[in-house]
DOMARDREN-237917 format. One record per residue (C-alpha): residue in three letters; x negated, y negated, z. Coordinates in steps of 0.05 Angstrom, whole numbers. Layout:
# DOMARDREN-237917
SITE  res      c1      c2      c3
SITE  ALA       X       Y       Z
...
***
This chain:
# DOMARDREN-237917
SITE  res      c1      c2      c3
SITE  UNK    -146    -398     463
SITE  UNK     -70    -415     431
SITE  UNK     -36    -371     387
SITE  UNK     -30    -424     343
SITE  UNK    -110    -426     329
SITE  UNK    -108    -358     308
SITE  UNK    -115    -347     223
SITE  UNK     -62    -315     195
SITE  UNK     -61    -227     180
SITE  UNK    -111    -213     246
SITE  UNK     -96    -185     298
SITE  UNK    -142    -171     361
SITE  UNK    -148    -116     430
SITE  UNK    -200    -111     483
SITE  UNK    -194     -58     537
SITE  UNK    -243     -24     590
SITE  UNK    -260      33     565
SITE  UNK    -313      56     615
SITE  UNK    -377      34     581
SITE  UNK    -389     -15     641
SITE  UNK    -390      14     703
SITE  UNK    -367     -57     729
SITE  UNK    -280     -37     703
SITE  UNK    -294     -99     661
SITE  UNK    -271    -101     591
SITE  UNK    -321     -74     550
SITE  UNK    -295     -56     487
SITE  UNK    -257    -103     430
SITE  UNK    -227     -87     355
SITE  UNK    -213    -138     302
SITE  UNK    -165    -120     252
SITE  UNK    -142    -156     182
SITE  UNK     -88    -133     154
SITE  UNK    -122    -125      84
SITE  UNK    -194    -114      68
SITE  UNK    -226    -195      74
SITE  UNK    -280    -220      41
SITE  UNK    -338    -216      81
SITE  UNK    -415    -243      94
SITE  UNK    -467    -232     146
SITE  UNK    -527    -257     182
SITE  UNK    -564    -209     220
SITE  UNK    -639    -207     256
SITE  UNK    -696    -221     234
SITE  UNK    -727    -173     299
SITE  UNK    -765    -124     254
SITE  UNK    -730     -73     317
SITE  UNK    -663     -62     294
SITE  UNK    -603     -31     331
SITE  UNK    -560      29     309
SITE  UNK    -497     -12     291
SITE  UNK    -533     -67     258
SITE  UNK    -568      -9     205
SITE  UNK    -502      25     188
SITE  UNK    -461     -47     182
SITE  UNK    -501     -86     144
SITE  UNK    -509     -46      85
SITE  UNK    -430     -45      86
SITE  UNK    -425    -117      96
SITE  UNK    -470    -131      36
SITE  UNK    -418     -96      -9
SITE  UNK    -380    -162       3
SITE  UNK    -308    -126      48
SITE  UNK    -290    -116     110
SITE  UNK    -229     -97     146
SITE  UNK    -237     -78     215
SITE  UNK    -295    -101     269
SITE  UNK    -315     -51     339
SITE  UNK    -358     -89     384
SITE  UNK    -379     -58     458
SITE  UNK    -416     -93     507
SITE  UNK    -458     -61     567
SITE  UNK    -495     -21     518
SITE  UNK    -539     -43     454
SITE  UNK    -543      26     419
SITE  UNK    -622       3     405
SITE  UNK    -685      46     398
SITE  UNK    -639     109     411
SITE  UNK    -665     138     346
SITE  UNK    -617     192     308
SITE  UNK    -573     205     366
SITE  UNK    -556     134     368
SITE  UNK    -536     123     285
SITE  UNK    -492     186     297
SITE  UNK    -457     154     353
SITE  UNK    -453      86     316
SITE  UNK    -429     129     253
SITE  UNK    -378     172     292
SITE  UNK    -352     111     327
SITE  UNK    -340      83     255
SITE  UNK    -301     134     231
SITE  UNK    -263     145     299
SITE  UNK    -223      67     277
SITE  UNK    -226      80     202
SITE  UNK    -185     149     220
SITE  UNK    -130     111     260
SITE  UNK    -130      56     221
SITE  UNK    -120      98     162
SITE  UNK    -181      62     125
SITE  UNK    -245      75      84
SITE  UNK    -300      80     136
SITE  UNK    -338      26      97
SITE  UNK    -292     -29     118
SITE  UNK    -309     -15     185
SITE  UNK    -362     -57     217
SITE  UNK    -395     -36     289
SITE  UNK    -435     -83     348
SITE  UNK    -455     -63     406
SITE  UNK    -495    -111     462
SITE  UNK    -529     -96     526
SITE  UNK    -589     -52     544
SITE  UNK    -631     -24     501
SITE  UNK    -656      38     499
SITE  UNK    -601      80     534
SITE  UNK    -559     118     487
SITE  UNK    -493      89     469
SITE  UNK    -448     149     504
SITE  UNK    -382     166     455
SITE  UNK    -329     191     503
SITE  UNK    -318     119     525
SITE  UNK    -294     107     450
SITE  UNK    -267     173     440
SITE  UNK    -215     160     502
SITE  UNK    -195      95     482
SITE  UNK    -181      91     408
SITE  UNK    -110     108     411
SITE  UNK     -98      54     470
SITE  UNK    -140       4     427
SITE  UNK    -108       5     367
SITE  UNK     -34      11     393
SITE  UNK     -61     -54     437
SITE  UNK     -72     -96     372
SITE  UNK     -41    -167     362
SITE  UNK     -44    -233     350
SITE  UNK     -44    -252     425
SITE  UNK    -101    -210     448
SITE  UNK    -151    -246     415
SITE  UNK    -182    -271     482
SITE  UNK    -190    -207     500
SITE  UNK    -239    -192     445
SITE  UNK    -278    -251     469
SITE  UNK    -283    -227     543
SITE  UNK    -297    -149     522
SITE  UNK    -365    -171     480
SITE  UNK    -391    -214     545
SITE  UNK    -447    -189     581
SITE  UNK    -487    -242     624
SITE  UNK    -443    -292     595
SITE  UNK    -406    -332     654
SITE  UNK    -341    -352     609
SITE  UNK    -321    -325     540
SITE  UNK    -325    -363     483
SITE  UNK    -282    -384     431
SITE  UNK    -273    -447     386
SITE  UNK    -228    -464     324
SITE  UNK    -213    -510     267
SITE  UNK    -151    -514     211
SITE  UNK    -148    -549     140
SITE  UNK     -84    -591     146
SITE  UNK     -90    -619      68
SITE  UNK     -85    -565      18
SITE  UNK    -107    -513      18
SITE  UNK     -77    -507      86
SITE  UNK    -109    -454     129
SITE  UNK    -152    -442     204
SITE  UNK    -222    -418     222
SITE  UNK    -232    -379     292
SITE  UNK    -290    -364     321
SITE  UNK    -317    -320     376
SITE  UNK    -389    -311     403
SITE  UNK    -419    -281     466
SITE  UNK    -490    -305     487
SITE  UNK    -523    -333     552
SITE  UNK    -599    -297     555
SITE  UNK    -643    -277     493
SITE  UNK    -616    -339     458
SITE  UNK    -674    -365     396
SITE  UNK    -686    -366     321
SITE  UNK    -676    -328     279
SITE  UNK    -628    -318     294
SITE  UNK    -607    -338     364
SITE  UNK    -597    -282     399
SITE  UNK    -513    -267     402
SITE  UNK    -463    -235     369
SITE  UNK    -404    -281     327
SITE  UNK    -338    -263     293
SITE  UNK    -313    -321     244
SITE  UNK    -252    -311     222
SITE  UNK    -203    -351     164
SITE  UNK    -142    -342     126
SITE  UNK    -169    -380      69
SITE  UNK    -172    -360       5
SITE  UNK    -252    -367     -10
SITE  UNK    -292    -343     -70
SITE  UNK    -342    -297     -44
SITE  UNK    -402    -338     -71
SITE  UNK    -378    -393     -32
SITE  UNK    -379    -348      38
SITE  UNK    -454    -328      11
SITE  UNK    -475    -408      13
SITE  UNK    -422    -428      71
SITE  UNK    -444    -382     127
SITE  UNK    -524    -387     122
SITE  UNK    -520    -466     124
SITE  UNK    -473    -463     180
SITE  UNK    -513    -408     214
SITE  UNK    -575    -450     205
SITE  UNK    -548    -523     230
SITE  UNK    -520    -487     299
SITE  UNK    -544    -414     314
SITE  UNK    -610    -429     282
SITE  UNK    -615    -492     319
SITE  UNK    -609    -469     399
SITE  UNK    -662    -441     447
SITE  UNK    -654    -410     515
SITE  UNK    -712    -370     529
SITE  UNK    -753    -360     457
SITE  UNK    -727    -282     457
SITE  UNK    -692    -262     392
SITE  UNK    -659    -187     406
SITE  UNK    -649    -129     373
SITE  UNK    -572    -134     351
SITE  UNK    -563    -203     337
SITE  UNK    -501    -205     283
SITE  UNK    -455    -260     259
SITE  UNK    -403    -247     210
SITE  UNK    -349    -285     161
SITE  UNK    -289    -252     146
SITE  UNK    -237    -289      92
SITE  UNK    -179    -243      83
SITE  UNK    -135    -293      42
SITE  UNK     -73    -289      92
SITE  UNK     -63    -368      85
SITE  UNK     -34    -355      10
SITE  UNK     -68    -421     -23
SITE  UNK    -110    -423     -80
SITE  UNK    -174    -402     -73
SITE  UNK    -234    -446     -57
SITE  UNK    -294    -457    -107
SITE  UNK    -359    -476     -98
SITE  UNK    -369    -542    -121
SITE  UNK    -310    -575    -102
SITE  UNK    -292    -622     -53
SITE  UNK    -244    -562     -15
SITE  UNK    -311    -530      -6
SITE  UNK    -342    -585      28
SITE  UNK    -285    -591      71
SITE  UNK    -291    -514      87
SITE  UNK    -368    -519     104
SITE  UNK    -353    -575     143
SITE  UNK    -296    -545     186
SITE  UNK    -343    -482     194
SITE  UNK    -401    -511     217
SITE  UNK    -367    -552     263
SITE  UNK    -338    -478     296
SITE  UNK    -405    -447     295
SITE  UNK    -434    -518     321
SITE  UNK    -389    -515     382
SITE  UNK    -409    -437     402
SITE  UNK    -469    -460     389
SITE  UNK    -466    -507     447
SITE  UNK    -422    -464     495
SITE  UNK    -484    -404     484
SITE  UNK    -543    -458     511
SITE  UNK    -485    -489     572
SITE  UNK    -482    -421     585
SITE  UNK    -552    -407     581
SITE  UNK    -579    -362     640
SITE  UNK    -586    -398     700
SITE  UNK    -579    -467     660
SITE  UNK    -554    -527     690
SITE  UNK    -569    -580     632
SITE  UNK    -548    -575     558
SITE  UNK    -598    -621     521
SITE  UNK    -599    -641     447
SITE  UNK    -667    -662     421
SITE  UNK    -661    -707     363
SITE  UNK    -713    -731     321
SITE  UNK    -710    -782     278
SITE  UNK    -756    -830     240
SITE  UNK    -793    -761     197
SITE  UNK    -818    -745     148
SITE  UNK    -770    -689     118
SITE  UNK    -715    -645     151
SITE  UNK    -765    -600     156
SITE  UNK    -819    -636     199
SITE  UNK    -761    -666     241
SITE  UNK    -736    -587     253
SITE  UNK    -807    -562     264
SITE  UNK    -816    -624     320
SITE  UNK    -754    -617     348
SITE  UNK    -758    -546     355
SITE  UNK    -828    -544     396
SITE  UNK    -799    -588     452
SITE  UNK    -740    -554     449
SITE  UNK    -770    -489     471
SITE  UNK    -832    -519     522
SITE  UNK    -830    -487     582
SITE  UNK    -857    -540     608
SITE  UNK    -808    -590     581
SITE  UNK    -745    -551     603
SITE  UNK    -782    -538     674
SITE  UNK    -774    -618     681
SITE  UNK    -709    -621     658
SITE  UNK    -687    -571     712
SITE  UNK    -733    -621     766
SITE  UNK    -694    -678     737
SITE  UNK    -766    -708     723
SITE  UNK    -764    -761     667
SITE  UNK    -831    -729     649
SITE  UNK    -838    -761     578
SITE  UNK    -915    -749     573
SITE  UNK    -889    -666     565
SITE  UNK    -843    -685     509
SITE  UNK    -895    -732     466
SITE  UNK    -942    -680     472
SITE  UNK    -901    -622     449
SITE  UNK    -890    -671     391
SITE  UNK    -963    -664     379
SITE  UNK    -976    -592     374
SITE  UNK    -914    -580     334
SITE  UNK    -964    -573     279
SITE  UNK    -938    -637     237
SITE  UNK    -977    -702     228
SITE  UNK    -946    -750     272
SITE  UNK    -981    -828     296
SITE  UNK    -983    -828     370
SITE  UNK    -977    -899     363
SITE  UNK    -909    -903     335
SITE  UNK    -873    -851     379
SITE  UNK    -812    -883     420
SITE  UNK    -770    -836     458
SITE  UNK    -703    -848     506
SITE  UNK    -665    -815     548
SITE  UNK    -586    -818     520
SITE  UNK    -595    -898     514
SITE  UNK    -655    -908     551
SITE  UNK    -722    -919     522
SITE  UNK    -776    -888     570
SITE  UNK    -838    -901     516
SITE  UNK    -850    -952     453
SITE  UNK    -905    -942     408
SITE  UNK    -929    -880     448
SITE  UNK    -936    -914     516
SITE  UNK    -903    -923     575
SITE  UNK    -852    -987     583
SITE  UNK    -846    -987     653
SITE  UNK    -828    -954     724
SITE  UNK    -755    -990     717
SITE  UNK    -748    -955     658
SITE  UNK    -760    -881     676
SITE  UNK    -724    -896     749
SITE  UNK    -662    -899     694
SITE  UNK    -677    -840     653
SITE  UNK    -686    -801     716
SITE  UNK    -611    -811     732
SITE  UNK    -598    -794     656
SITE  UNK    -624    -729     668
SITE  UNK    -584    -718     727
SITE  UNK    -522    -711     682
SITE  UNK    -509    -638     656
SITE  UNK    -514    -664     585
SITE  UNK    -557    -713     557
SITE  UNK    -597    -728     494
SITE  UNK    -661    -732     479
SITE  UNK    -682    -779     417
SITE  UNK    -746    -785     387
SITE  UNK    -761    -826     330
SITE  UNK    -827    -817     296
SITE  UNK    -827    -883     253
SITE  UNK    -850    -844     193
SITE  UNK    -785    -840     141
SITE  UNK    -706    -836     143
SITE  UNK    -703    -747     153
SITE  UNK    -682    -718     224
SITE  UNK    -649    -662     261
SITE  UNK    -636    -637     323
SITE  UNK    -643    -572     364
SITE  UNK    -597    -562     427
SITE  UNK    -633    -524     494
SITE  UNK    -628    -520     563
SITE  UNK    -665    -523     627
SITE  UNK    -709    -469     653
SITE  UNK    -707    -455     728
SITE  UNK    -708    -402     783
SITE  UNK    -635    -363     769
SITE  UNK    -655    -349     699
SITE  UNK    -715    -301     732
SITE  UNK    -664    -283     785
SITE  UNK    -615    -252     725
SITE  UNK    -669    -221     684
SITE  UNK    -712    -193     745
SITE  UNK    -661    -146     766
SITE  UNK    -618    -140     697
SITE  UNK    -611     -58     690
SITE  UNK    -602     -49     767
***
């Protein structure tokens, strides 16, 4: 990532500090310079980690000024021991920051049920904060990786007025499904934003991209995404209503959008990133609900890994989505290739071109129901033999 992506009044380190056994970085800090405005969205797993109970409550009180993530450890189901590491781990960066502990939020990813151990964090603080600027923020991004095969980061800036950027960072390649997908994200702006705005701002993003992928159908235990808006930028502040606020959900959602993509291409043992679009519904809703249940077929993604034009899979994933739908009026294509027209087959020419469509390692899949002007689309990957391969032997 350049410098020049990076939202004024944060700064950023990422060190191994010993939690992996690997030497890898493991362990990243996010700092603002004044206490931001702040938002989350968290699990909806009814098993919640350690950081995620002592950080949202503190999120909900609308600041936030510093954010300790670790990977290589979740700090789930660890029970008492594991909220008094979260909280001492909490007040270890408030203390050298010289900060109220409630401006301090704490992730953790990796395995769960092992105890999160504190000498790791203990040994490092003083390196980690004296570490902090503006051109470590990749490290942050590599430190919170666990399975992930690159790190991921993606930005956007307001050139107009009110002039400001929006940074994002995410880690997720396995777990990865509503609601929410299963990852951790840091979104980060110098914007001045009224704090009702953040509460409408971040949800709709969250639900247009985060909300919207599938890897595997498994939703974890520490899934976390927050917005911080610390103001840095010096502009006036943006209200809800305006046409500065549309611009701002706008430039957000096309961040999260982008991780969004990066977590399913980096989907365990994916090859293909596919976006299934449906068109022609009903509502937004019976689009999502369609689009979601081919999205996460195993059987669909299984033929997308084959390279198997097998439309009869997608049609009838359509048709135990649970909304009414006319198998009659069904077309579907591959990128610009029709494979069926009024729910049948047009021909062996036909799916001998789709076939090569889904040789490419990103294609879309369009299906138009015939039934109205409402769609959306979901974005998921193949399914095939390294994804067992990584989760078969994931703790060893």
């Amino acid at each position: 990532m350049d410098i020049v992506d990076i939202p004024a009044g944060f700064k950023f380190s990422g060190i191994a500090s010993g939690i992996k056994k690997t030497g890898k970085l493991d362990l990243g800090l996010i700092v603002s310079d004044n206490p931001a405005d702040c938002v989350g969205v968290f699990t909806t797993n009814k098993v919640i980690a350690a950081p995620l109970l002592l950080t949202k409550p503190n999120i909900v009180k609308g600041k936030c000024q510093a954010v300790l993530v670790n990977s290589g450890n979740a700090n789930a189901c660890t029970g008492s021991a594991g909220l008094q590491v979260a909280t001492a781990t909490m007040e270890l960066v408030a203390a050298k920051l010289g900060i109220e502990t409630g401006l301090v939020a704490v992730a953790s990813t990796g395995v769960i049920g092992e105890l999160l151990p504190l000498e790791p964090f203990q040994n490092s603080i003083d390196q980690l904060v004296a570490d902090l600027s503006v051109e470590r923020a990749a490290t942050v991004a590599e430190a919170i990786m666990t399975t992930d095969a690159f790190s991921k980061t993606a930005a956007a800036r307001e050139s107009g007025e009110p002039n400001y950027k929006i940074l994002g960072v995410a880690k997720g390649a396995g777990m990865i499904h509503p609601n929410m997908a299963t990852m951790l994200g840091f979104v980060l702006t110098d914007a001045k934003i009224n704090p009702e705005l953040l509460k409408i701002a971040l949800p709709r993003a969250v639900h247009k991209s985060f909300n919207s992928i599938t890897v595997d159908g498994d939703t974890s235990t520490n899934d976390m995404v927050l917005l911080l808006a610390n103001g840095a930028a010096n502009t006036a502040v943006i209200e809800p209503g305006t046409a500065a606020a549309e611009r701002f959900c706008c430039h957000l959602e096309r961040v999260l959008l982008d991780l969004a993509r990066m977590i399913v291409r980096d989907g365990e043992g994916a090859t293909k990133l596919v976006e299934i679009k449906v068109i022609g519904a009903r509502s937004e809703a019976d689009a999502r609900i369609a689009a979601r249940s081919v999205a996460t077929s195993a059987l669909v993604k299984t033929a997308f890994f084959g390279e198997d034009a097998n439309w009869g899979r997608i049609i009838a994933a359509v048709g135990y989505s649970g909304i009414e739908v006319d198998q009659n009026r069904i077309d579907i294509s591959f990128n610009q290739v029709p494979v069926t027209e009024n729910g049948l087959a047009i021909g062996v020419e036909q799916e001998a071109a789709a076939t090569k469509v889904l040789q490419l390692a990103e294609f879309v899949v369009t299906i138009n129901l015939h039934q109205g002007d409402s769609e959306s689309s979901y974005h998921t990957s193949d399914l095939g033999y390294e994804y067992i391969k990584i989760n078969a032997d994931y703790r060893t």
